[in-house]
N, C-alpha and C positions, 0 to 999 in steps of 0.2 A: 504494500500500500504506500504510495507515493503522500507524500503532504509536506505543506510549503508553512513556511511560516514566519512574518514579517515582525520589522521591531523599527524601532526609531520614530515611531510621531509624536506629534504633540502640540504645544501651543507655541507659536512664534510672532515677532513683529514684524510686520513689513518692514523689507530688505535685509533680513535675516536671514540665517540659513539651519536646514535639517538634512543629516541623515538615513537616510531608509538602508534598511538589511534584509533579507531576504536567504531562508536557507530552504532547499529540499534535501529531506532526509526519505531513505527506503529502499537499500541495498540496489542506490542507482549507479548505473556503469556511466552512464552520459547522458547530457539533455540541448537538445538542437539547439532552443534559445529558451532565452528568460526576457521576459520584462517588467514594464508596471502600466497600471492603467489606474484610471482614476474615476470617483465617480463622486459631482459634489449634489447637492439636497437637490432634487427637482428635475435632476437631468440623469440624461442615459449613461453607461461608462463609456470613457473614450480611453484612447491609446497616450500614453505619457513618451512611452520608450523602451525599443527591444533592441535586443542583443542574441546575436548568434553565438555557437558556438568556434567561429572562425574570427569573430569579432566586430562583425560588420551588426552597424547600427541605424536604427529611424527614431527619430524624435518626431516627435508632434512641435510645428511650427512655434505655438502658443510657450515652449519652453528650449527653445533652441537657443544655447550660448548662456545658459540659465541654471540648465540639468545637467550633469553628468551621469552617464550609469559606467558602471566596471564590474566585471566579472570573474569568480574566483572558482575556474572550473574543478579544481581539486575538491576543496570544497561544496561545489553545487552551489554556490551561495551569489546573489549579485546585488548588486549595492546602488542607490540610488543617492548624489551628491546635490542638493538643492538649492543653488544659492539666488540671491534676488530676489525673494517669496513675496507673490502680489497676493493680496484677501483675495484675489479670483483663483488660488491657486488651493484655499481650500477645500478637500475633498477628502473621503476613503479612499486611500492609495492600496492598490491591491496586485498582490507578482504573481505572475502565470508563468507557469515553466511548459512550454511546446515540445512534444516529442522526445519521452523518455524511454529510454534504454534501461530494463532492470534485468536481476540476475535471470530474472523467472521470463521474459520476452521483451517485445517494444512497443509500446502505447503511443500510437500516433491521437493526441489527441491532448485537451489541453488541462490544466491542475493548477487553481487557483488556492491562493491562500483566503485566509478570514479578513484581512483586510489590516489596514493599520491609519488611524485620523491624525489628519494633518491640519490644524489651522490655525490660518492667518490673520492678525488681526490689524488693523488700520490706525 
């Protein structure tokens, strides 16, 4: 059984910064990618930012030159570096790991965590 599980939210000021952690644990060999997606009160989840396991990344426009994510493929773990935090930025940040390889087979499909709050205040 695969499960993700996030840390690092909390209450910040605008133009402050957080960071998000993220680990999957469950005797995994390898995971295609990980990212984060966000979802604030009243609206759908969008895409924050993923990462391959080659390294190749997509940001969401809304946090480019803002976010950083890095990856710690030994680990399984990937990290979310948040600097410049605007009150539009807060939301439930939540990591999906895409396409896990365990010992038992390969789960083409996707595993989200519980989520972890992130907010901004003005």
């Amino acid at each position: 059984q695969v499960q993700l599980v996030e840390s690092g939210g909390g209450l910040v000021q605008a133009g402050g910064s957080l960071r998000l952690s993220c680990t999957a644990s469950g005797s995994i060999f390898g995971i295609n990618a990980m990212g984060w997606y966000r979802q604030a009160p009243g609206k759908q989840r969008e895409l924050v930012v993923t990462i391959t396991s080659g390294g190749s990344t997509n940001y969401a426009d809304s946090v480019k030159g803002r976010f950083t994510i890095s990856r710690d493929g030994a680990k399984n773990t990937v990290y979310l570096q948040m600097n410049s935090l605007k009150p539009e930025d807060t939301a439930v940040y939540y990591c999906d790991a895409k396409g896990v390889l365990t010992e038992a087979r390969y789960y083409d499909m996707d595993y989200w965590g519980k989520g972890t709050l992130v907010t901004v205040s003005s």
